[in-house]
C-alpha positions as CSV (number, residue, x, y, z in Angstrom):
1,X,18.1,12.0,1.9
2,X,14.3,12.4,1.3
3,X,12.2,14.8,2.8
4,X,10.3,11.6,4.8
5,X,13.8,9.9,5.7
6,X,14.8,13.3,7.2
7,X,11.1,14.2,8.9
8,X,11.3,10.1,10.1
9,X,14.6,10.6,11.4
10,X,13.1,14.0,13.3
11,X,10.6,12.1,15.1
12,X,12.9,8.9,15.8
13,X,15.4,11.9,18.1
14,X,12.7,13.6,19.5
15,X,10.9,10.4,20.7
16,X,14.3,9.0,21.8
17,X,14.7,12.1,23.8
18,X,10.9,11.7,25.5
19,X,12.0,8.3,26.5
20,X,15.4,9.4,28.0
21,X,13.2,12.3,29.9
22,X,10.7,9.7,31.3
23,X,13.0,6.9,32.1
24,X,15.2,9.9,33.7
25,X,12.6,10.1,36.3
26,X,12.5,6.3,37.4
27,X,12.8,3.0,35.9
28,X,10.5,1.7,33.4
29,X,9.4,-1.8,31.7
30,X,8.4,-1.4,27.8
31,X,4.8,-1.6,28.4
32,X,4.8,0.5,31.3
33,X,6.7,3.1,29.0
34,X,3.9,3.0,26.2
35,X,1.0,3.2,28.9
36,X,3.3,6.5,30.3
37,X,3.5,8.0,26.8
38,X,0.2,7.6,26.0
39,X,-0.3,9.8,29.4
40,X,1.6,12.9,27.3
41,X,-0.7,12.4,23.9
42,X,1.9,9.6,22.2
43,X,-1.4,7.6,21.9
44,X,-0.4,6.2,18.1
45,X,3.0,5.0,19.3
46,X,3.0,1.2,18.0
47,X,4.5,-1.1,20.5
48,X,7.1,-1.9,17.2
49,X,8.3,0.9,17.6
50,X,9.5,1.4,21.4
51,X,10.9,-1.7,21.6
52,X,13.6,-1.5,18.7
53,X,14.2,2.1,19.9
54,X,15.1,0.9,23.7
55,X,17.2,-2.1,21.7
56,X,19.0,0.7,19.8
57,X,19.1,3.4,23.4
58,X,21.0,0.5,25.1
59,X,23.4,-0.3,22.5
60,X,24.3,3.0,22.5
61,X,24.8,3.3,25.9
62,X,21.8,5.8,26.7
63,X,20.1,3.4,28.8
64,X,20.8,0.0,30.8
65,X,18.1,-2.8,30.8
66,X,18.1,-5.0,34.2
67,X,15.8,-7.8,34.0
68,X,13.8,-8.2,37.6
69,X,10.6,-10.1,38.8
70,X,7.0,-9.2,38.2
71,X,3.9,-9.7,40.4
72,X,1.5,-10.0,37.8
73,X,4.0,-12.6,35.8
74,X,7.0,-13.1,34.2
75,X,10.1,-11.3,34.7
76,X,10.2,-7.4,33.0
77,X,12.8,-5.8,31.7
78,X,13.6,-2.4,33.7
79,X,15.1,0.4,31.9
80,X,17.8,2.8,33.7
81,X,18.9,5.9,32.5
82,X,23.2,5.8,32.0
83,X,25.4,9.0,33.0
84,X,25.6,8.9,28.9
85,X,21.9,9.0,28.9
86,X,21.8,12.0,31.4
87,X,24.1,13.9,29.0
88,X,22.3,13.1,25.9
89,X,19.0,14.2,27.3
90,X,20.8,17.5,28.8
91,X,21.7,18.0,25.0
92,X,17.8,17.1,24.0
93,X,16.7,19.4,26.5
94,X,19.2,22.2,25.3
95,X,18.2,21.9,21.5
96,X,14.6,21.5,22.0
């Protein structure tokens, strides 16, 4: 593995783990969760690259997406934080 596959796969954990610590706190919709991010300096953060992550979080089982209706518009997509997801950020949180 290359020192940029290993320094990309670095970043893609500890990002995973800032999204498990926010969603931990409440629910969140994927453009609500860049605008929160960019509150803690993730300002760069391409939209591209939340959205496969939170495809990837829920196949995994970190996370739980429940689709419910918006005021502003169409339906969102609310993220929930999984007992799985509790564990793994305990384990971010531990390492970190």
């Amino acid at each position: 593995m290359s020192q940029s596959d290993i320094s990309s796969q670095m970043l893609k954990g500890i990002f995973q783990g800032c999204l498990l610590l926010l969603i931990n706190h409440q629910p969140y919709y994927g453009y609500a969760i860049s605008q929160e991010l960019s509150k803690y300096g993730f300002t760069d953060v391409p939209k591209g690259t939340i959205y496969p992550l939170l495809m990837n979080m829920e196949k995994k089982g970190l996370i739980v997406g429940k689709t419910k209706p918006s005021k502003e518009g169409p339906q969102r997509k609310y993220y929930y934080i999984t007992s799985t997801g509790k564990q793994a950020r305990k384990t971010f949180l531990t390492q970190w």
